[in-house]
VEXZAPA-979739 format. One line per 2 residues: number of its first residue (from 1); for each residue y, x, z of N, C-alpha, C. Coordinates in steps of 0.02 Angstrom, whole numbers, plus 50000, padded with zeros to 5 digits. Last residue first. Example, Ala and Ser with C-alpha at 12.3 -4.5 7.8 and 13.67 -1.06 7.14 Angstrom:
2) 49888/50642/50354/49947/50684/50357/50002/50645/50394  49716/50660/50390/49775/50615/50390/49835/50660/50390
//
This chain:
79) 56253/54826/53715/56256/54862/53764/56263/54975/53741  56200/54750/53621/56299/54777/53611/56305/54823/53673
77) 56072/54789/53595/56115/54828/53521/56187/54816/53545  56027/54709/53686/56023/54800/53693/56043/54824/53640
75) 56056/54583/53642/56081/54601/53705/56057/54692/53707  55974/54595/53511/56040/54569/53507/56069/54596/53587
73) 55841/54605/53597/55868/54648/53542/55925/54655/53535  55841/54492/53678/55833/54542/53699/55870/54597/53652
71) 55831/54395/53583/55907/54383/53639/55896/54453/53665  55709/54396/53508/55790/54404/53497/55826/54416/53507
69) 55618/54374/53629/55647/54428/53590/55709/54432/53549  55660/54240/53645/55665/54286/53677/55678/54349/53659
67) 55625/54187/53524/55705/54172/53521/55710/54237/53596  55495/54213/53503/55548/54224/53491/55617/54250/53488
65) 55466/54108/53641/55460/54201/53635/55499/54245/53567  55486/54000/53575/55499/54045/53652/55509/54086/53648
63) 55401/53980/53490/55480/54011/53451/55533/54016/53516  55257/53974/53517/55293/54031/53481/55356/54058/53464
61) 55262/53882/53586/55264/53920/53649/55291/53992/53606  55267/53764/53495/55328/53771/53556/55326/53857/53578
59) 55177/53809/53415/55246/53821/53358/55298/53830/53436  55083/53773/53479/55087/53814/53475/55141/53840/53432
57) 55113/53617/53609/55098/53634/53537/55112/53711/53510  55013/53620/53733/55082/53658/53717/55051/53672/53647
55) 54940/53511/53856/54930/53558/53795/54990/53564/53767  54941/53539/54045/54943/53510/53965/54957/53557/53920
53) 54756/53564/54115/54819/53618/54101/54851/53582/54037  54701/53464/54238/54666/53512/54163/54751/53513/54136
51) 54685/53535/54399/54688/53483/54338/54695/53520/54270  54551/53614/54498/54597/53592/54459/54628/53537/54403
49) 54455/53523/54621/54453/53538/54561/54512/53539/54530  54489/53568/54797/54483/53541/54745/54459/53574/54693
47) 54408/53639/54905/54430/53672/54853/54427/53626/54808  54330/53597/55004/54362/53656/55038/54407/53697/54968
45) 54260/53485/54930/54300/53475/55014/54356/53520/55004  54181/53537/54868/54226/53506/54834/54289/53481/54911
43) 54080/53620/54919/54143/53651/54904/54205/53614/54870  53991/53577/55031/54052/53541/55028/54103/53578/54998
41) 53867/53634/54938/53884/53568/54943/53943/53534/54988  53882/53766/54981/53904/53717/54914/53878/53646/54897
39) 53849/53843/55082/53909/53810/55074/53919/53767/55018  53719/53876/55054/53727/53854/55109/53805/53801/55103
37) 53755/53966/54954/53694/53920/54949/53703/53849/54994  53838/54059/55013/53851/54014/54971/53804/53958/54933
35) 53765/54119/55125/53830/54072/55141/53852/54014/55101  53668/54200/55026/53643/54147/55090/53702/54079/55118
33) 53745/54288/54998/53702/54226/54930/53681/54161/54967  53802/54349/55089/53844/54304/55033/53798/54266/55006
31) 53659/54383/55134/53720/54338/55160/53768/54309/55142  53655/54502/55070/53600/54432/55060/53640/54383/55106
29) 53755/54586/55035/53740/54540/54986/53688/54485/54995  53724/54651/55165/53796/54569/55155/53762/54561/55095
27) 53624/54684/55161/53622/54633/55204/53687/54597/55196  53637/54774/55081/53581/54734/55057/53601/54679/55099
25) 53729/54873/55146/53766/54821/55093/53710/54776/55058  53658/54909/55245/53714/54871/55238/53731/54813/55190
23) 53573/54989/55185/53540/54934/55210/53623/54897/55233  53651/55103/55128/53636/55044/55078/53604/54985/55123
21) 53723/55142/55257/53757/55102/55207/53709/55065/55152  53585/55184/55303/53620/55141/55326/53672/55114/55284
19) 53569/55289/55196/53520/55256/55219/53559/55188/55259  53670/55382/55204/53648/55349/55116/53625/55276/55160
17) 53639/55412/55344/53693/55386/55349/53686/55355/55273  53511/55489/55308/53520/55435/55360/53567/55387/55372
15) 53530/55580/55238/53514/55538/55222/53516/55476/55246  53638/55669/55300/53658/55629/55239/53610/55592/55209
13) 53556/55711/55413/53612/55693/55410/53642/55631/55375  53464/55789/55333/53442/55727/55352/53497/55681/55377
11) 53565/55882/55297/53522/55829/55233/53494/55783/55270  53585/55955/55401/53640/55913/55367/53616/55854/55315
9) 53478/56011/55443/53484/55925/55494/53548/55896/55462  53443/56079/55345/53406/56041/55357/53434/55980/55390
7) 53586/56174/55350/53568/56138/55301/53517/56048/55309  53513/56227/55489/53596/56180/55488/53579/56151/55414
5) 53407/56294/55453/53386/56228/55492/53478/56199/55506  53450/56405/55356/53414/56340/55347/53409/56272/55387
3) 53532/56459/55444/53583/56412/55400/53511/56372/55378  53478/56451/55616/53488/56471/55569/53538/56422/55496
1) 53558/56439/55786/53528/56404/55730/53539/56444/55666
//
């Protein structure tokens, strides 16, 4: 075989194989869209709804961290 016709059956090679991965991945993405179409109406089944997160007055969560830092600083200045 010459290097043209090795080149040649390498490109078709690499098309063929481009070629199959993208028809791949057309076919899961139409399947995910397909599953989840399909699935949502029992997603409340298979996945509650969270609860709604309580509220933290923002002076609390600020003098946390703080006093964290602090303790940090103070603890690597006797060390």
């Amino acid at each position: 075989m010459s290097n043209a016709e090795l080149l040649a059956s390498g490109i078709k090679l690499l098309v063929c194989g481009m070629g199959v991965v993208y028809v791949f991945l057309v076919v899961m993405i139409f399947s995910i869209n397909l599953m989840s179409i399909v699935l949502r109406p029992w997603i409340d089944k298979f996945e509650p709804k969270p609860a709604a997160p309580k509220s933290v007055p923002a002076s609390e969560g600020v003098a946390d961290v703080v006093a964290a830092a602090v303790a940090a600083v103070a603890l690597r200045r006797t060390r």
